[in-house]
TORKOL-4160 file (C-alpha; in steps of 0.2 Angstrom, whole numbers, padded with zeros to 4 digits, m for minus):
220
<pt num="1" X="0059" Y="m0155" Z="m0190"/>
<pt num="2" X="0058" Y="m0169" Z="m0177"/>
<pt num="3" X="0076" Y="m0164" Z="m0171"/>
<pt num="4" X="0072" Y="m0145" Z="m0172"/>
<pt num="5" X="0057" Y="m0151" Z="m0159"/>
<pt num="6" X="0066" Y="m0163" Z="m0148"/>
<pt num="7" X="0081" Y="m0150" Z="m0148"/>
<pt num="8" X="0068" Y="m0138" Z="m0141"/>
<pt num="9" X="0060" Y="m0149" Z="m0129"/>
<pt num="10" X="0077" Y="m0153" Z="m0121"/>
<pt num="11" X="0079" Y="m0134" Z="m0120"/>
<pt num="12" X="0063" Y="m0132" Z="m0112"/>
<pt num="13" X="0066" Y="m0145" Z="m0098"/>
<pt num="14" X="0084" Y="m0139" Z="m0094"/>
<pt num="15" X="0076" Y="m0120" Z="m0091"/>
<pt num="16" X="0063" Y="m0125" Z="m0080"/>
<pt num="17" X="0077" Y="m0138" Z="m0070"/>
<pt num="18" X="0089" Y="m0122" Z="m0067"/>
<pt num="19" X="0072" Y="m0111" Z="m0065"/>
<pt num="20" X="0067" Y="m0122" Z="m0052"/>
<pt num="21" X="0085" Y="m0125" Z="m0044"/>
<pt num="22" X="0085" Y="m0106" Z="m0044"/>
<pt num="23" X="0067" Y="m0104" Z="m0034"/>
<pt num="24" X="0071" Y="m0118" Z="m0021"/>
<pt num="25" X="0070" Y="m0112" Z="m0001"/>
<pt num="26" X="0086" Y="m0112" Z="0006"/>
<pt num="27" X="0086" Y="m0123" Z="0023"/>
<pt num="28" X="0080" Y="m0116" Z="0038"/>
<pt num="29" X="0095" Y="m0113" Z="0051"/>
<pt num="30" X="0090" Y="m0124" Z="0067"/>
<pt num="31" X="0093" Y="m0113" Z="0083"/>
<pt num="32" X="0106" Y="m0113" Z="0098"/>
<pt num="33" X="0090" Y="m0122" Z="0109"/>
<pt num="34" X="0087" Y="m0132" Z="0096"/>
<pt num="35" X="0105" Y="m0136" Z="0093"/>
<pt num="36" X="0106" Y="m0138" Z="0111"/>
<pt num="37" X="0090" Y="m0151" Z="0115"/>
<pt num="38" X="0095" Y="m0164" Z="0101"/>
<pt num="39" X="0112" Y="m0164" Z="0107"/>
<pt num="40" X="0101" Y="m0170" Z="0122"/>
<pt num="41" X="0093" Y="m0184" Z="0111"/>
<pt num="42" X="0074" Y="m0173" Z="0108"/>
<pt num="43" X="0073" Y="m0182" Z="0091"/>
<pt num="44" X="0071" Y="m0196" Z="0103"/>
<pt num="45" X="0058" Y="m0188" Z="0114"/>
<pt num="46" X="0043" Y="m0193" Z="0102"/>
<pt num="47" X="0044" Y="m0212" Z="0105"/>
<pt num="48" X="0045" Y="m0208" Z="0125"/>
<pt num="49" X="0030" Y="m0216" Z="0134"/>
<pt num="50" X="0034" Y="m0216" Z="0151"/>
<pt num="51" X="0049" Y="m0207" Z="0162"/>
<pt num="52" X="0052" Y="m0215" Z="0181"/>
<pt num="53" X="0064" Y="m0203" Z="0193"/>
<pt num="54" X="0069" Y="m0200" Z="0210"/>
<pt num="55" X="0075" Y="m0181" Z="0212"/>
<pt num="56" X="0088" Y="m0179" Z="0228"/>
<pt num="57" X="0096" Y="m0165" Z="0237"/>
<pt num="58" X="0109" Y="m0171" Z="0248"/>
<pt num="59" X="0120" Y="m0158" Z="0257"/>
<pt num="60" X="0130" Y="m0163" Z="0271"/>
<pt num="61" X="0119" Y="m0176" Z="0281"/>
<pt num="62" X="0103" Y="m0172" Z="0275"/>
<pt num="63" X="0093" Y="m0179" Z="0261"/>
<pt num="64" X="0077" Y="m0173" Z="0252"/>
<pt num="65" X="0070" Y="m0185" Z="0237"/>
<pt num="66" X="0056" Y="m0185" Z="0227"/>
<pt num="67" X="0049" Y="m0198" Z="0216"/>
<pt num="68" X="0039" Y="m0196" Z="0200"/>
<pt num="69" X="0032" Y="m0208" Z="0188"/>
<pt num="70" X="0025" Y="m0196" Z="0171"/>
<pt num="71" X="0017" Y="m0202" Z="0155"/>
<pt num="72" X="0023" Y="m0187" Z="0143"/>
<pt num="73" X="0009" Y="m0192" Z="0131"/>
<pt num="74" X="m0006" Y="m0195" Z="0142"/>
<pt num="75" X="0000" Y="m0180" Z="0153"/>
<pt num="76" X="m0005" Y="m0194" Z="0169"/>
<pt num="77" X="0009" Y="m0191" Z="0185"/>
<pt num="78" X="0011" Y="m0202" Z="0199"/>
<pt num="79" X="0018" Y="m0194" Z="0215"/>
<pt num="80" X="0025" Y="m0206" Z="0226"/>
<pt num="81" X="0034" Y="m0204" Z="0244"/>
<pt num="82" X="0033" Y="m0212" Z="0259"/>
<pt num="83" X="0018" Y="m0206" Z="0265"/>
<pt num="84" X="0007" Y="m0210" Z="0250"/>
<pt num="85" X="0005" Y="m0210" Z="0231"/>
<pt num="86" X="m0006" Y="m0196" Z="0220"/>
<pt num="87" X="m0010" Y="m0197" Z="0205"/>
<pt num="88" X="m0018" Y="m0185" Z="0192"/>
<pt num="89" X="m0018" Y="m0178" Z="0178"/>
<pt num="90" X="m0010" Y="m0161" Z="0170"/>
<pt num="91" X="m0023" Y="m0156" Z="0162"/>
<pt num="92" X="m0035" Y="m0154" Z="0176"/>
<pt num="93" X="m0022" Y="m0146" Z="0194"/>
<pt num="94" X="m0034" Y="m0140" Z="0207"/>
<pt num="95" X="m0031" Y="m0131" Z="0221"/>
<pt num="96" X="m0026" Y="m0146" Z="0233"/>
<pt num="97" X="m0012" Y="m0152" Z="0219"/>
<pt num="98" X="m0004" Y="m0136" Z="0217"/>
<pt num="99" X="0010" Y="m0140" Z="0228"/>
<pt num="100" X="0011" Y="m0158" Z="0220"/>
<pt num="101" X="0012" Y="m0151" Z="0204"/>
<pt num="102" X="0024" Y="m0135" Z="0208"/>
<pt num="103" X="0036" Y="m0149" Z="0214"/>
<pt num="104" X="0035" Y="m0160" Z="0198"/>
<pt num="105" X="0039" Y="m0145" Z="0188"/>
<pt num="106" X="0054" Y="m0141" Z="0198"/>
<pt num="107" X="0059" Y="m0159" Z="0198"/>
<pt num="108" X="0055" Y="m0162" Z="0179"/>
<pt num="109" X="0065" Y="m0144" Z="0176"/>
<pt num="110" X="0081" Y="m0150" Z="0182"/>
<pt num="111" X="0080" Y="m0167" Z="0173"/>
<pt num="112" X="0078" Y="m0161" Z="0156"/>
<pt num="113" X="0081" Y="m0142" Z="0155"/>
<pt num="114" X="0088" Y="m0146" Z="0137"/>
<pt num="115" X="0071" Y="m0148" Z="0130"/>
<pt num="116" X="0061" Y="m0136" Z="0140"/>
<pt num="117" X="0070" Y="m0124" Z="0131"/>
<pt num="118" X="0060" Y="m0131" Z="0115"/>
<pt num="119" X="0044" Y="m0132" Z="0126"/>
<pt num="120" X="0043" Y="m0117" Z="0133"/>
<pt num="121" X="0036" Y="m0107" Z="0119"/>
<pt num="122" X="0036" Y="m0089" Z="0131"/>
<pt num="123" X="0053" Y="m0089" Z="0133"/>
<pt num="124" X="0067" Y="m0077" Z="0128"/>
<pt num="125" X="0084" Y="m0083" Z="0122"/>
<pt num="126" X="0099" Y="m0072" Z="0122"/>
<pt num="127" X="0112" Y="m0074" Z="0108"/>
<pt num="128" X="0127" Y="m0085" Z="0112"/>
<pt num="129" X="0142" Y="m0078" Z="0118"/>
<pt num="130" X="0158" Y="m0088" Z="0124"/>
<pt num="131" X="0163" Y="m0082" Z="0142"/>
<pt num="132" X="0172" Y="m0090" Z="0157"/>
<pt num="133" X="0160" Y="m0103" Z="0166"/>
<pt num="134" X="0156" Y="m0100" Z="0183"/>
<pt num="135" X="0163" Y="m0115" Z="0190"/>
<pt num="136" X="0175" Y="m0125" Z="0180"/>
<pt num="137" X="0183" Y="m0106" Z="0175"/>
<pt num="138" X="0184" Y="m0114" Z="0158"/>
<pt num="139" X="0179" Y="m0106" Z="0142"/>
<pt num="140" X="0160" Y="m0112" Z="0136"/>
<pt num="141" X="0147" Y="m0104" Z="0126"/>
<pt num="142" X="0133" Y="m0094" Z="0136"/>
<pt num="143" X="0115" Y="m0093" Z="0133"/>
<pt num="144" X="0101" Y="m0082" Z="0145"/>
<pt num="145" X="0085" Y="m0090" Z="0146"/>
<pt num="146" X="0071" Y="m0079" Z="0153"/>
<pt num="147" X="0056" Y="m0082" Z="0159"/>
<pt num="148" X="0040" Y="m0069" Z="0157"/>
<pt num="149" X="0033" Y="m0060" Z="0173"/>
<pt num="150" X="0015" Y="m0068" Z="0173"/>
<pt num="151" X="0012" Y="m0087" Z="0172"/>
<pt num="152" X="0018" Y="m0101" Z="0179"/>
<pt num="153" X="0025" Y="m0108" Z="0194"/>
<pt num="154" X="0039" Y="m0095" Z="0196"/>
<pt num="155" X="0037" Y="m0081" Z="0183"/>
<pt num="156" X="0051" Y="m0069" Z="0179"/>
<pt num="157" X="0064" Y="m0081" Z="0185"/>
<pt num="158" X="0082" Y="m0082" Z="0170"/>
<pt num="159" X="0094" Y="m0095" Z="0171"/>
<pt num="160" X="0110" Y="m0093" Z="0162"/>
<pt num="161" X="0115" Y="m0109" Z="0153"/>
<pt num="162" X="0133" Y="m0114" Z="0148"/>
<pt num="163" X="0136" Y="m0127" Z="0136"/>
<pt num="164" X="0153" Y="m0134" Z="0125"/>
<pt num="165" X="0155" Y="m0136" Z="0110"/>
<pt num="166" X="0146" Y="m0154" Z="0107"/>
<pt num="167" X="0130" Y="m0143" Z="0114"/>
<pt num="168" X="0130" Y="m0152" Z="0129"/>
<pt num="169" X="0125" Y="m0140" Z="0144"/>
<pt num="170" X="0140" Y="m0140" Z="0161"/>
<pt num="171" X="0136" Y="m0127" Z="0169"/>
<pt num="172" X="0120" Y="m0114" Z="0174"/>
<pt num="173" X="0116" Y="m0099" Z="0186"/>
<pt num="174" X="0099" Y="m0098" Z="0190"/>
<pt num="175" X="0094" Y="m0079" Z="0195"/>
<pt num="176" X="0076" Y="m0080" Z="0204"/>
<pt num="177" X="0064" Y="m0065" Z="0196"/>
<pt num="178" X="0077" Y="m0061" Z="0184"/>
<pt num="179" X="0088" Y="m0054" Z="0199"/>
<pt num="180" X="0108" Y="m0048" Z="0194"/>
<pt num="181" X="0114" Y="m0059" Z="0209"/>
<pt num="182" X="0113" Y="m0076" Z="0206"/>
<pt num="183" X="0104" Y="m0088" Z="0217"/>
<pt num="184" X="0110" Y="m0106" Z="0211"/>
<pt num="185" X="0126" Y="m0109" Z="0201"/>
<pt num="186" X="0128" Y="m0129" Z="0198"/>
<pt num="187" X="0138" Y="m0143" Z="0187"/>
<pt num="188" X="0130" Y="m0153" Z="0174"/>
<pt num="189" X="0140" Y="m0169" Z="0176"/>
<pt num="190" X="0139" Y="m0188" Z="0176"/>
<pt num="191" X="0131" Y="m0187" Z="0157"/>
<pt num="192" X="0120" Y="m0206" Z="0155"/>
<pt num="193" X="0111" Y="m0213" Z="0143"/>
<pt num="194" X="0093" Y="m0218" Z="0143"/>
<pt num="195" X="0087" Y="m0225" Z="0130"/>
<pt num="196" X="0094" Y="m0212" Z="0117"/>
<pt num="197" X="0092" Y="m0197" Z="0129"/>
<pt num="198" X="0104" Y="m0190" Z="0136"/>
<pt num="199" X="0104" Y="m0184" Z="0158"/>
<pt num="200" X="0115" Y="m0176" Z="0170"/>
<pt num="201" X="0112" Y="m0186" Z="0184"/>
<pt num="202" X="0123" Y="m0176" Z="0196"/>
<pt num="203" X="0123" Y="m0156" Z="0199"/>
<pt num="204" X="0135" Y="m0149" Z="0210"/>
<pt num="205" X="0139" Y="m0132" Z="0218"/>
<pt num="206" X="0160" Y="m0127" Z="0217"/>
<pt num="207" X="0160" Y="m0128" Z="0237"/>
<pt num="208" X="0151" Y="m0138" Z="0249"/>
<pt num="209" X="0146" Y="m0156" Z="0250"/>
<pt num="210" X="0131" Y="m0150" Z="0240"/>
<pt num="211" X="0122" Y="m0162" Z="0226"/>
<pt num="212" X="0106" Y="m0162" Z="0217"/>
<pt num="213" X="0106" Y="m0178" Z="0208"/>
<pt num="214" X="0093" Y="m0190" Z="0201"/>
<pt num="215" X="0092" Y="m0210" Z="0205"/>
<pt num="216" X="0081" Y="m0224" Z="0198"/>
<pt num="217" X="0079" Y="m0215" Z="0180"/>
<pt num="218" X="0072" Y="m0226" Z="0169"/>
<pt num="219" X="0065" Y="m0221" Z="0154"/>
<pt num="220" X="0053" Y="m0234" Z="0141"/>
């Protein structure tokens, strides 16, 4: 009688193991913009407290920069040029820092466009497709990002975004209001390492003595 009942119990327990095996969630399928932002270093986002850059545009003999000092988690940004420093928070933009904030945005865009694609909740994303990259002419996997027509600095706007086969972006067209022509085509190049993220320092255009790069990154 005992082995009838231990015989049983072991039956029991190896039914509700294979019912339970059979039940279990299969794992959710991270997306390309996922797939794309950690091979970025997102995971590594979370212990970011503070993010120091100078945005530049040089083209020929001209230079533009920008400097920008933001605490991600107490959404506090410093401004800074040569004229003065403002500081404020995102959570409270008036009318007098519109034009500060507009061109943190722009600045904060081109640094880490990896992860906006994860922070921008209203976003489309196209499927991927492989096509020929608008600069190198090499073949690299395609995504469309577009932006809705109400909100934000520059709604409508699309950017398509060519990355290889690590995830990491090389290429982009940026279309303004979604337009078919394109209005910026650039490099993602001179990849660095701060502190477990991962930035293109340098964007170029395939003629011109054009570049938009970023100096004094530091990241804590």
């Amino acid at each position: 009688m005992k082995n009838f009942i231990y015989i049983s119990f072991i039956g029991l327990l190896l039914f509700n193991c294979k019912q339970k095996s059979e039940t279990k969630q299969p794992e959710k399928e991270i997306s390309i913009a996922e797939k794309i932002a950690n091979a970025h270093g997102f995971e590594n986002w979370k212990q970011v407290s503070e993010i120091q850059f100078t945005f530049n545009v040089d083209e020929d003999s001209s230079h533009f920069e920008r400097s920008w000092v933001w605490k991600p988690k107490a959404n506090e940004v410093m401004a800074l040029s040569k004229k003065d420093t403002i500081n404020y928070n995102r959570s409270i933009i008036d009318s007098t820092l519109t034009k500060t904030d507009s061109g943190f945005i722009n600045d904060k865009y081109w640094l880490l466009v990896p992860f906006q694609l994860i922070w921008d909740e209203s976003i489309t994303i196209s499927e991927g497709i492989k096509e020929e990259a608008p600069v190198s002419k090499t073949q690299l996997h395609r995504i469309t990002v577009t932006y809705p027509n109400e909100g934000g600095y520059t709604p409508g706007d699309a950017y398509d975004i060519y990355y290889d086969n690590d995830f990491l972006i090389k290429e982009w067209i940026f279309r303004k209001a979604n337009q078919k022509e394109p209005s910026v085509i650039t490099t993602f190049e001179n990849y660095q390492d701060f502190n477990g993220v991962k930035i293109a320092l340098d964007h170029k255009k395939a003629k011109g003595n054009w570049n938009l790069n970023f100096t004094n990154v530091k990241i804590k």
